[in-house]
Biopython code that builds the backbone (N, CA, C, O; Angstrom):
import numpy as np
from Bio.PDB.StructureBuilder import StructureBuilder

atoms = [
    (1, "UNK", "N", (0.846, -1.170, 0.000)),
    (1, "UNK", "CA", (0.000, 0.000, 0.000)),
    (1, "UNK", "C", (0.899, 1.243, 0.000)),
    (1, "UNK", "O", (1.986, 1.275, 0.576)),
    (2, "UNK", "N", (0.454, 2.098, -0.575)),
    (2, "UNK", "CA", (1.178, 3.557, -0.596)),
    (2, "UNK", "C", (0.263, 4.851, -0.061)),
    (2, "UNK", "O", (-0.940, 4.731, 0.173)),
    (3, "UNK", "N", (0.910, 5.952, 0.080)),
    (3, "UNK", "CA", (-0.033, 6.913, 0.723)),
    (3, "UNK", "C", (0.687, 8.366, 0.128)),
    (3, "UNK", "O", (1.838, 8.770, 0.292)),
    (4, "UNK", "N", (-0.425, 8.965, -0.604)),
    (4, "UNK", "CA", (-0.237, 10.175, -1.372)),
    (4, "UNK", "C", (-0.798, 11.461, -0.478)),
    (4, "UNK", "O", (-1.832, 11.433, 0.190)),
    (5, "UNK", "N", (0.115, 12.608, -0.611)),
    (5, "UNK", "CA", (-0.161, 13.660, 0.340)),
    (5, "UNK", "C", (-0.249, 14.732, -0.581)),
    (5, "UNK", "O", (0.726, 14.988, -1.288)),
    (6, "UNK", "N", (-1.436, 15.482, -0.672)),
    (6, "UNK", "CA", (-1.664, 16.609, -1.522)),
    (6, "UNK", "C", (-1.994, 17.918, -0.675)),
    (6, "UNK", "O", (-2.660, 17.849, 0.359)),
    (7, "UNK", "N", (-1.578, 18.900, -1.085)),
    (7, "UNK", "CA", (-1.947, 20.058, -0.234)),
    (7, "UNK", "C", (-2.508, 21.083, -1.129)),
    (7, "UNK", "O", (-1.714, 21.469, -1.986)),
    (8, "UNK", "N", (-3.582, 21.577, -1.144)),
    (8, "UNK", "CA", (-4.608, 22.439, -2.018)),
    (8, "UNK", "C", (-4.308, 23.560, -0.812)),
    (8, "UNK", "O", (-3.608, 23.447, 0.195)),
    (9, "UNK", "N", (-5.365, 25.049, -1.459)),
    (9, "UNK", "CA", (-5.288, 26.044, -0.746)),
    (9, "UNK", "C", (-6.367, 26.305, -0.427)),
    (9, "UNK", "O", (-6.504, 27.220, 0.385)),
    (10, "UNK", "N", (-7.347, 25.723, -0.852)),
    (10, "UNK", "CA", (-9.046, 25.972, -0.373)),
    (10, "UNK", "C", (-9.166, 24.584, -0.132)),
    (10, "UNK", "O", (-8.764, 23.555, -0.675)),
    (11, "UNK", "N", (-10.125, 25.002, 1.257)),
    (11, "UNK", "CA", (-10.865, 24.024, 1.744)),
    (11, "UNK", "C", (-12.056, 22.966, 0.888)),
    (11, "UNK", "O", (-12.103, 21.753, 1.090)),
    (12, "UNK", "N", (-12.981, 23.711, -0.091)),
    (12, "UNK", "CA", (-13.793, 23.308, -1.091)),
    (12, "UNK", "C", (-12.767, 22.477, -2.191)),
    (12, "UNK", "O", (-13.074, 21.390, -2.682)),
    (13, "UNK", "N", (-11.538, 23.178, -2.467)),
    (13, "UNK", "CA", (-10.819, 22.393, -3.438)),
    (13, "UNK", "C", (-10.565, 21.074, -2.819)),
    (13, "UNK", "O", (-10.664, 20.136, -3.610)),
    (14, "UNK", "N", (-10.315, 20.824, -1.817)),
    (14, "UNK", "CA", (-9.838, 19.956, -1.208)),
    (14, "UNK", "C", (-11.331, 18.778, -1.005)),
    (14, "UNK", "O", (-11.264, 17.556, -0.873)),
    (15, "UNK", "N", (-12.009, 19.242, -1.022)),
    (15, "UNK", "CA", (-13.384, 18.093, -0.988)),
    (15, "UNK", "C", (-13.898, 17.860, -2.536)),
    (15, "UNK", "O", (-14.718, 16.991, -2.833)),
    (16, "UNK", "N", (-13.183, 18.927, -3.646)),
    (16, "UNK", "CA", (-13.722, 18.169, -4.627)),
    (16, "UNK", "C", (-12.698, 17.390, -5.359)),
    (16, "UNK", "O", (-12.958, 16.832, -6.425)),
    (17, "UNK", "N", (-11.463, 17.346, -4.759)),
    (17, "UNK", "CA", (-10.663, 16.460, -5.012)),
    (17, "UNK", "C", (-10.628, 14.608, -3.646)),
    (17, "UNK", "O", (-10.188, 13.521, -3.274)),
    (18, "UNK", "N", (-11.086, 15.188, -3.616)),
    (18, "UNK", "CA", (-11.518, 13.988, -2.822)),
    (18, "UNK", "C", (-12.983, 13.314, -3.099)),
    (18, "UNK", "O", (-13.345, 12.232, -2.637)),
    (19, "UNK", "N", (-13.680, 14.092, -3.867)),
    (19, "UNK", "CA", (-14.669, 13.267, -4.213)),
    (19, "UNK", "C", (-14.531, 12.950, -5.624)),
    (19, "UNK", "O", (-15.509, 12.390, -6.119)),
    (20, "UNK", "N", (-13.696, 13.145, -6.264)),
    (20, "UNK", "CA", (-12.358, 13.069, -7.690)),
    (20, "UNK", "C", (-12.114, 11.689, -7.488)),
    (20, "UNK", "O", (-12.474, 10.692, -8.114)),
    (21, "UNK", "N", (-11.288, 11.883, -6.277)),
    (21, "UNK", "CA", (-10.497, 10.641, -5.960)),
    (21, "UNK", "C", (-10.957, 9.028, -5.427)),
    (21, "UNK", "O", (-10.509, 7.901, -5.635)),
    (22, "UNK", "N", (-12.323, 9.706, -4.473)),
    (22, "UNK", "CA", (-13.685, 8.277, -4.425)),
    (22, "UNK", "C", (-13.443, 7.733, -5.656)),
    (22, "UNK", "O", (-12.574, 6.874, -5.803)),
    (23, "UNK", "N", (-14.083, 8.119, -6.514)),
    (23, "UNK", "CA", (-14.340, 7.710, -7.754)),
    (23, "UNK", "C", (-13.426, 6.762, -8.775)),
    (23, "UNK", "O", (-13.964, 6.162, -9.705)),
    (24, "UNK", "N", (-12.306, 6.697, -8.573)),
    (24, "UNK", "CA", (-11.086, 6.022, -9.354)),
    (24, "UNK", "C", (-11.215, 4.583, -8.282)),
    (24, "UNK", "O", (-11.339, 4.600, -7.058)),
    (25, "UNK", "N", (-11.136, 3.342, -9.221)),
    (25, "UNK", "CA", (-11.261, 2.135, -8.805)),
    (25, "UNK", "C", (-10.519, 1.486, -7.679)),
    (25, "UNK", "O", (-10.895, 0.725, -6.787)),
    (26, "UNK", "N", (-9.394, 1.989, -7.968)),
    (26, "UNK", "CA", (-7.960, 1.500, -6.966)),
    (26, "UNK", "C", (-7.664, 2.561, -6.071)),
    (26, "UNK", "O", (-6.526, 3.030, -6.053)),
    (27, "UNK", "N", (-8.739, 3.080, -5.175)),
    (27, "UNK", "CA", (-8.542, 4.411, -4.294)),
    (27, "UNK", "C", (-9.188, 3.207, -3.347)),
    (27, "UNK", "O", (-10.021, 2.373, -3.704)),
    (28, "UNK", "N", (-8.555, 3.352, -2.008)),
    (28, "UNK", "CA", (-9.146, 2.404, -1.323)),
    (28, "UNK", "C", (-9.891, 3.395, -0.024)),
    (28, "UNK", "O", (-11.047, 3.332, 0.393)),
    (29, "UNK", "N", (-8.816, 4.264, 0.397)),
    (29, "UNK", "CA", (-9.299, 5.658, 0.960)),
    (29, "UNK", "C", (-8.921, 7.047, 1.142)),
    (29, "UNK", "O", (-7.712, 7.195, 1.320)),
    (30, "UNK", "N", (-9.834, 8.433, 1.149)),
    (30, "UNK", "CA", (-9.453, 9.412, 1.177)),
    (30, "UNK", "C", (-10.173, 10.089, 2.434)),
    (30, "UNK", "O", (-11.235, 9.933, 3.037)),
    (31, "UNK", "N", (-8.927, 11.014, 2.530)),
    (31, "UNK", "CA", (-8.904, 11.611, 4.372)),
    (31, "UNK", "C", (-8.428, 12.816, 3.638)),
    (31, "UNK", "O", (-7.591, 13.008, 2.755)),
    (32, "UNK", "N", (-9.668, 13.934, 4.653)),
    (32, "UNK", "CA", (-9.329, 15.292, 4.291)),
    (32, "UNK", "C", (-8.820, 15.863, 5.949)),
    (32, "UNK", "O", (-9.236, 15.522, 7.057)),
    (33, "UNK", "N", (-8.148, 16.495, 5.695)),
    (33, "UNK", "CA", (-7.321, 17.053, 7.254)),
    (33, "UNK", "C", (-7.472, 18.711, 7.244)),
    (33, "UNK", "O", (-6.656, 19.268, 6.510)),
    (34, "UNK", "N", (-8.273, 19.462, 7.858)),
    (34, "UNK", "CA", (-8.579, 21.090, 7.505)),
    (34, "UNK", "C", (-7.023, 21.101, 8.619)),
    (34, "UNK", "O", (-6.928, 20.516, 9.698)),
    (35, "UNK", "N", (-5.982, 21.922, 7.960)),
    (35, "UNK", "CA", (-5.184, 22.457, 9.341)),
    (35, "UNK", "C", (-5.347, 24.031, 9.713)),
    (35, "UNK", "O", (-5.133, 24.193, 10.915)),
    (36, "UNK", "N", (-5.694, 25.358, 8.966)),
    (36, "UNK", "CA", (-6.003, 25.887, 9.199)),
    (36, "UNK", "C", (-7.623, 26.453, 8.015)),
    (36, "UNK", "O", (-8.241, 25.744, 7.222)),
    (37, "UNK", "N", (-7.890, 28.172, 8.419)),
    (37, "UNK", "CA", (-8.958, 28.623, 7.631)),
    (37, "UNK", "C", (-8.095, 29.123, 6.436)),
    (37, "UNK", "O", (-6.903, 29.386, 6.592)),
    (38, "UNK", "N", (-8.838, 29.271, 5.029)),
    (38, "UNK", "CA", (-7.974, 29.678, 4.177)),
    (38, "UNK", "C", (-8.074, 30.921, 3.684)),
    (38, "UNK", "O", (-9.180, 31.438, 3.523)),
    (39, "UNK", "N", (-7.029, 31.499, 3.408)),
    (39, "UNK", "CA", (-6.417, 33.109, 3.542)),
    (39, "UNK", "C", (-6.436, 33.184, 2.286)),
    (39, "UNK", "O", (-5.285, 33.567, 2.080)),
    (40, "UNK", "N", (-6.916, 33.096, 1.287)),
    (40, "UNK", "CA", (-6.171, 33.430, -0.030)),
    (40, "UNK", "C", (-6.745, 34.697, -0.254)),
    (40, "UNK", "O", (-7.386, 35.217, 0.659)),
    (41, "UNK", "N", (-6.558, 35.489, -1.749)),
    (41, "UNK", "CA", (-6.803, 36.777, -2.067)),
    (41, "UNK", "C", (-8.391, 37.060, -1.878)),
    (41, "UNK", "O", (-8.641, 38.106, -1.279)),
    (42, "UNK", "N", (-9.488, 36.289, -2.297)),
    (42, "UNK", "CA", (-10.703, 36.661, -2.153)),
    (42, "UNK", "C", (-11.034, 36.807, -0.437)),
    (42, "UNK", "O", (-11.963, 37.473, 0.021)),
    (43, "UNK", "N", (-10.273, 36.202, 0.185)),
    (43, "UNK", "CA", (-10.863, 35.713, 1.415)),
    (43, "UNK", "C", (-10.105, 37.391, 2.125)),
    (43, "UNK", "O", (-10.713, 38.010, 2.999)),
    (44, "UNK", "N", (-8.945, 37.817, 1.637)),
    (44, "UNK", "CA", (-8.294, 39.007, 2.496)),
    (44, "UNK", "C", (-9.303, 40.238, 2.024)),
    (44, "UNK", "O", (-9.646, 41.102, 2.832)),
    (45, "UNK", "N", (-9.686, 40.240, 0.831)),
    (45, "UNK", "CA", (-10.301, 41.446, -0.031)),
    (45, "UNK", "C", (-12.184, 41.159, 0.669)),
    (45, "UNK", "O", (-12.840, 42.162, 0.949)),
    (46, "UNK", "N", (-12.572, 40.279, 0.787)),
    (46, "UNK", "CA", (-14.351, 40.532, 1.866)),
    (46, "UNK", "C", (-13.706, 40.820, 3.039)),
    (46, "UNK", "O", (-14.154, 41.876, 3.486)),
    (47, "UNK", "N", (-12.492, 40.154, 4.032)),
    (47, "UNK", "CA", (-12.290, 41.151, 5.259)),
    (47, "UNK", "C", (-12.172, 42.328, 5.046)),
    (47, "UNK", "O", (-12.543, 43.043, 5.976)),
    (48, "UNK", "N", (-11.682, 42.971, 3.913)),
    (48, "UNK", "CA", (-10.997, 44.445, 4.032)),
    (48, "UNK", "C", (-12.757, 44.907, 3.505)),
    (48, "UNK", "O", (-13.113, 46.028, 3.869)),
    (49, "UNK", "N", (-13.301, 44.460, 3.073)),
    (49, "UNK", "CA", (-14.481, 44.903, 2.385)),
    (49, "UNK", "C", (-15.427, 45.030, 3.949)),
    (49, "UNK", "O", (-15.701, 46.034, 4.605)),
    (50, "UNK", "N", (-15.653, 44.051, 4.112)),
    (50, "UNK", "CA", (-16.782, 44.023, 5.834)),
    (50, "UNK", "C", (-15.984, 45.074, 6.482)),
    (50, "UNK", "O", (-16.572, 46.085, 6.866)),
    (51, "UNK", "N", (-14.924, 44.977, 6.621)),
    (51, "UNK", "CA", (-14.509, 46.575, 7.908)),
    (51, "UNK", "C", (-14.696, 47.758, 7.081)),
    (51, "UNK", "O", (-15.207, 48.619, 7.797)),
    (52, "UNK", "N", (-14.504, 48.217, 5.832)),
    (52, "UNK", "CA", (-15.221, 49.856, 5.753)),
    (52, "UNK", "C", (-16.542, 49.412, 5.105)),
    (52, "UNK", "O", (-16.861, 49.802, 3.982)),
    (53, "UNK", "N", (-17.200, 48.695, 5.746)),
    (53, "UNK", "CA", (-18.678, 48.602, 5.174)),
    (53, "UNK", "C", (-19.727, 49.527, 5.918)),
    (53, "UNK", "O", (-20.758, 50.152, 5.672)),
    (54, "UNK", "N", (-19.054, 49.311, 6.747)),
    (54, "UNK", "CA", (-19.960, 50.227, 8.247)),
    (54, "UNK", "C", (-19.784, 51.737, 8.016)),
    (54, "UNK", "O", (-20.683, 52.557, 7.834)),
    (55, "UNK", "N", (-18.141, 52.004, 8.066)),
    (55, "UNK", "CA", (-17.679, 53.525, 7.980)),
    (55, "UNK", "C", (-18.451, 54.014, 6.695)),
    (55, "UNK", "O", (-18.820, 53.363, 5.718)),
    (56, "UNK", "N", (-18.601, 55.496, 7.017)),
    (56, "UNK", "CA", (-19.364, 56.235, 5.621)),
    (56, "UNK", "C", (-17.994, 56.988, 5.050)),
    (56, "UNK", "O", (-17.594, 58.134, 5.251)),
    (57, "UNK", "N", (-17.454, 55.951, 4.294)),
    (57, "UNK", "CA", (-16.064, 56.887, 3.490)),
    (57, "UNK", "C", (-16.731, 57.451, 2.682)),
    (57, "UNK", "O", (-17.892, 57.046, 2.622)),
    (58, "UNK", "N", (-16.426, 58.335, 1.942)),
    (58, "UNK", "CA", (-16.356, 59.776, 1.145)),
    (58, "UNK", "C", (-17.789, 60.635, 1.227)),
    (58, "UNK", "O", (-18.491, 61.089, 0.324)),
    (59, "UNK", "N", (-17.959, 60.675, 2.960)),
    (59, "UNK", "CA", (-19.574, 61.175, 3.165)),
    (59, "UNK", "C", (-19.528, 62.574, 3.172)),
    (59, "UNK", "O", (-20.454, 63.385, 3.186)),
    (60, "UNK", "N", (-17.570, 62.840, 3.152)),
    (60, "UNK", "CA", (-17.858, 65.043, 3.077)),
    (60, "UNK", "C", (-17.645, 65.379, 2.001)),
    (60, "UNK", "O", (-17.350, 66.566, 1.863)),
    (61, "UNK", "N", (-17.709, 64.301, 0.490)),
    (61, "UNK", "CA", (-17.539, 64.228, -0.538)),
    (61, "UNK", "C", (-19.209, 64.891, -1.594)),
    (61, "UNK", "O", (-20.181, 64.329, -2.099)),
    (62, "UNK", "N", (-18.605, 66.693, -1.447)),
    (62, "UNK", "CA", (-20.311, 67.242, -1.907)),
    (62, "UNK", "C", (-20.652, 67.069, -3.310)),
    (62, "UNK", "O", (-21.746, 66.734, -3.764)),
    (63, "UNK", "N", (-19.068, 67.470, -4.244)),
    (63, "UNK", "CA", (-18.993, 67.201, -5.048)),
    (63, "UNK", "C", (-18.495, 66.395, -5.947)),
    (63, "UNK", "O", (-17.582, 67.122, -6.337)),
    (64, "UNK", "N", (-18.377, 65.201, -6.731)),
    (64, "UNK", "CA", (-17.561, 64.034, -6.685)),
    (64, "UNK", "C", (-16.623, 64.665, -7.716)),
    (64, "UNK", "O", (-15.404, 64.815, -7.625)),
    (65, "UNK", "N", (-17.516, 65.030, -8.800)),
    (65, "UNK", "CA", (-16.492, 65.626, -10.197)),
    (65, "UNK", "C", (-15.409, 66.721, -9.525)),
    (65, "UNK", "O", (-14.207, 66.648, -9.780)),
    (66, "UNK", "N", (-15.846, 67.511, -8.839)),
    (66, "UNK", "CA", (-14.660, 68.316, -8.307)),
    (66, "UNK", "C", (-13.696, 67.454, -8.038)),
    (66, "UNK", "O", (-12.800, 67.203, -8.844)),
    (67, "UNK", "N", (-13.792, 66.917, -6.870)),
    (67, "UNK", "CA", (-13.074, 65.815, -5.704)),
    (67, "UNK", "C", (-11.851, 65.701, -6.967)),
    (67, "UNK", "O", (-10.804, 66.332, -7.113)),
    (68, "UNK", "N", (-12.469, 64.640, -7.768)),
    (68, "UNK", "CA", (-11.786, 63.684, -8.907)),
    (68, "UNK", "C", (-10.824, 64.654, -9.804)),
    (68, "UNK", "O", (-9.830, 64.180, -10.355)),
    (69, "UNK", "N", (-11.120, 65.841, -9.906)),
    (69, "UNK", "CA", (-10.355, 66.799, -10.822)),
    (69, "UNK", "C", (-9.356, 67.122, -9.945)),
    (69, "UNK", "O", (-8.182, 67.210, -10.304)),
    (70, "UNK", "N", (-9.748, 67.315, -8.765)),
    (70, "UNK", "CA", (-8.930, 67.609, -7.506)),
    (70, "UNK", "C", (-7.471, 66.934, -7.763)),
    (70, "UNK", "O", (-6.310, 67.244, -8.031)),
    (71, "UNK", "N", (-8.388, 65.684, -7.475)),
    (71, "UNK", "CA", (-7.515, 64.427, -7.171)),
    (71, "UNK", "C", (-6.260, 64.403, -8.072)),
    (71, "UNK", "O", (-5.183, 63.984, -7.647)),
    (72, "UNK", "N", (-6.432, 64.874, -9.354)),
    (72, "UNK", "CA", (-5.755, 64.145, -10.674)),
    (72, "UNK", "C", (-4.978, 65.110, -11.017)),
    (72, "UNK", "O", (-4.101, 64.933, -11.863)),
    (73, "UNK", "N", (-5.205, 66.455, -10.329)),
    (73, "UNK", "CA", (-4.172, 67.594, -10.803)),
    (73, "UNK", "C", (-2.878, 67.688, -10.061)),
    (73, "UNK", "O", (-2.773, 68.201, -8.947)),
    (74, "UNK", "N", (-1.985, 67.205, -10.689)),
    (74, "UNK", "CA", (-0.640, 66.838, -10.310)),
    (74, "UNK", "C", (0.273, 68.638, -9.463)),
    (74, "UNK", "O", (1.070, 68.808, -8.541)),
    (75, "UNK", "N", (-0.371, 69.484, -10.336)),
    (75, "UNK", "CA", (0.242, 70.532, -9.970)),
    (75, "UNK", "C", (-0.394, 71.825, -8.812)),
    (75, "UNK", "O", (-0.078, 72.963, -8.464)),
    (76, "UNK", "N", (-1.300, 70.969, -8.562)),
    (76, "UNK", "CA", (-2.042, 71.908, -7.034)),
    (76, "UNK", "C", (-1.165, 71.925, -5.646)),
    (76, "UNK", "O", (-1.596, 72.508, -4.651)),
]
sb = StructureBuilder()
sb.init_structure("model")
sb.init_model(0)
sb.init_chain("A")
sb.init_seg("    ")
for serial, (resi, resn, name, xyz) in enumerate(atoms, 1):
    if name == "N":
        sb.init_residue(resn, " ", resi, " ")
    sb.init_atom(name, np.array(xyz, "f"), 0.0, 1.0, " ", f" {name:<3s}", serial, name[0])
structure = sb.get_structure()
């Protein structure tokens, strides 16, 4: 008998490779092991999203087109 060790970065990847792997004749068994939660880019970008969800950013913002002309004039 032999024993294959795969490491994915999502948790979901990891169960649909294991239900991949049910499926093949000569799989006798598959074990999923969560060691931690997974961090990848979508998962950092909804934290950063849920914390200024609450705050009212650009609420002293009267005029936007100003703001933006503001913004872009290199020589103010």
């Amino acid at each position: 008998m032999s024993t294959v060790s795969v490491i994915v970065e999502q948790s979901n990847h990891a169960v649909m490779l294991a239900e991949w792997l049910k499926n093949i004749r000569f799989v006798q068994n598959v074990t999923i092991s969560v060691d931690k939660t997974a961090s990848g880019n979508a998962s950092a970008i909804q934290q950063a999203l849920d914390a200024i969800q609450s705050k009212r950013l650009f609420s002293e913002i009267i005029d936007p087109v100003a703001y933006q002309k503001q913004m872009r004039d290199e020589w103010s």
